[in-house]
DRENDO-1510 file (C-alpha; in Angstrom, 1 decimal, always signed):
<recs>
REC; n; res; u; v; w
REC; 1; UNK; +0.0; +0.0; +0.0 .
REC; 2; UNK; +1.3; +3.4; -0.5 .
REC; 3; UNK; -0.1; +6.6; +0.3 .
REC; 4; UNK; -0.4; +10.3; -0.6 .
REC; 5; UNK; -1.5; +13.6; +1.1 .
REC; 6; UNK; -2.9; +16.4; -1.0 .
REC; 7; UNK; -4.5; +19.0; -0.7 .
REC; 8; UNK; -8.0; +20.4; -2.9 .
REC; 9; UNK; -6.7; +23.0; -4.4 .
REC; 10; UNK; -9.6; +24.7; -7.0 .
REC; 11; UNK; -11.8; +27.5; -5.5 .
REC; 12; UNK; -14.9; +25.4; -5.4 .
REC; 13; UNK; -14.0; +22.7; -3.7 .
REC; 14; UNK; -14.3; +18.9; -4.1 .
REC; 15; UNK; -18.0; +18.8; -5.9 .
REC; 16; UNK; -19.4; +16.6; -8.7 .
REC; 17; UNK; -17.2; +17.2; -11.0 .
REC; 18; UNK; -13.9; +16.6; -9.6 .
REC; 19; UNK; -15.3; +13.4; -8.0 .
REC; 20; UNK; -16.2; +12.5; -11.0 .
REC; 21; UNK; -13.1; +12.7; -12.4 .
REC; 22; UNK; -11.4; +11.0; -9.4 .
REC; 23; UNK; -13.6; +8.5; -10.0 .
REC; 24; UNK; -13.0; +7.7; -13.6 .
REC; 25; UNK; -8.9; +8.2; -13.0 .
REC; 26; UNK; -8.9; +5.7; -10.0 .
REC; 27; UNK; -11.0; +3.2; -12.1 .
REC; 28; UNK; -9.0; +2.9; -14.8 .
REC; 29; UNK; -6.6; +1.2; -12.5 .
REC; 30; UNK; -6.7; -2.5; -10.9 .
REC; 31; UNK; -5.9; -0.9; -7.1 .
REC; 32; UNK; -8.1; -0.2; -4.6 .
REC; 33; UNK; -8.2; +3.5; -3.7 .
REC; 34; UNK; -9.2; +5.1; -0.6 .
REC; 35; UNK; -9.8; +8.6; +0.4 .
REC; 36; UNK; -8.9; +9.6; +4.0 .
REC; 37; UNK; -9.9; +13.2; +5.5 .
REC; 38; UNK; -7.1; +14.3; +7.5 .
REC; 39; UNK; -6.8; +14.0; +11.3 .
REC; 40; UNK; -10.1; +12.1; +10.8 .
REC; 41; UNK; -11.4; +8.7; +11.1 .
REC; 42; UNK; -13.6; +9.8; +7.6 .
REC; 43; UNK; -12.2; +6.8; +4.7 .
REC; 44; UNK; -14.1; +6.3; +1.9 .
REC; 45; UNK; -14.1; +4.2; -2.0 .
REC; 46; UNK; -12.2; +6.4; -4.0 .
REC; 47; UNK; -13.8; +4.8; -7.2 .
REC; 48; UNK; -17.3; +5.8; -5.5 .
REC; 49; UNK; -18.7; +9.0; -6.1 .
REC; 50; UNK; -21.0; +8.9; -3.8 .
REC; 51; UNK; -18.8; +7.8; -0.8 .
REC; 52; UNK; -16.3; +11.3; -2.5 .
REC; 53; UNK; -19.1; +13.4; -2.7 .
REC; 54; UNK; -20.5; +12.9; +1.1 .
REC; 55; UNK; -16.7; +13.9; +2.0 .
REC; 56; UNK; -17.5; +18.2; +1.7 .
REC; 57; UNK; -14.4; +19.0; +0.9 .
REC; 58; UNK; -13.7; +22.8; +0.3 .
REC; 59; UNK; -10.9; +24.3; -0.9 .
REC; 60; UNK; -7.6; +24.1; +1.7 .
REC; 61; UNK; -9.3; +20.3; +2.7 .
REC; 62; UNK; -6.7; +17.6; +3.3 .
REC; 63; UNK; -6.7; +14.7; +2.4 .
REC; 64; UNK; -4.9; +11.1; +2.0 .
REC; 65; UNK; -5.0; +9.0; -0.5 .
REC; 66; UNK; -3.9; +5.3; +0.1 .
REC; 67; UNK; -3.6; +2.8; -3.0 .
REC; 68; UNK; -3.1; -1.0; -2.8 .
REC; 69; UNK; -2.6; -3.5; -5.1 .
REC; 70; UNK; -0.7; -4.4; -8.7 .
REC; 71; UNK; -0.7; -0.7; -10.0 .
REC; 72; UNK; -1.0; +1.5; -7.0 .
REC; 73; UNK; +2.1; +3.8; -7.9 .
REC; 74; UNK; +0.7; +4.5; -11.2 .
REC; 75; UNK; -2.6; +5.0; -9.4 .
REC; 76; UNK; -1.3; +7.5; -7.1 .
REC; 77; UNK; +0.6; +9.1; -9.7 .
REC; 78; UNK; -2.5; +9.4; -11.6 .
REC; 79; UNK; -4.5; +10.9; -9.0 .
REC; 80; UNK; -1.9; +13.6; -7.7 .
REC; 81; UNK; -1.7; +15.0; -10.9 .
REC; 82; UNK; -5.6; +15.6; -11.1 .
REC; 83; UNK; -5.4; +16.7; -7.6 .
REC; 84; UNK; -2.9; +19.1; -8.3 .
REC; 85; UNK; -4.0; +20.7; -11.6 .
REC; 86; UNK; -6.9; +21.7; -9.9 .
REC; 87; UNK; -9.1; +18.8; -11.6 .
REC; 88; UNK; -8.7; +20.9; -14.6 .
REC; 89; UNK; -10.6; +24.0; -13.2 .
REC; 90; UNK; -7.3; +26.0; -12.6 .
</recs>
């Protein structure tokens, strides 16, 4: 398993669109993904929107994201990037 911490970066926050686009980027790999709030207890699917979107997250949020399995670097990878363009929105 390896993990990540990020942080949401574009002025609106975490809505449906940038979960949506988590979701399809962490379902293109094999790994199972989670998403962690930091200094929370809060984990959810990170290939289920629903479980991402009942997260809140506004801009500033933190957040970790854990991958485990054949591909979880690439997974990672894959999802920082998003994460840190701004899920296309900056």
């Amino acid at each position: 398993m390896v993990t990540r911490d990020m942080i949401i970066h574009n002025e609106s926050g975490f809505h449906i669109r940038p979960a949506q686009l988590f979701t399809e980027t962490a379902g293109r790999y094999v790994s199972n993904v989670t998403v962690t709030v930091k200094g929370t207890a809060i984990t959810v699917d990170g290939k289920s929107i629903l479980g991402l979107m009942t997260l809140g997250l506004s801009k500033g949020a933190e957040i970790t994201i854990a991958a485990s399995g054949p591909d979880e670097e690439a997974a990672l990878q894959a999802l920082k990037e998003l994460a840190d363009s701004g899920f296309g929105e900056s």
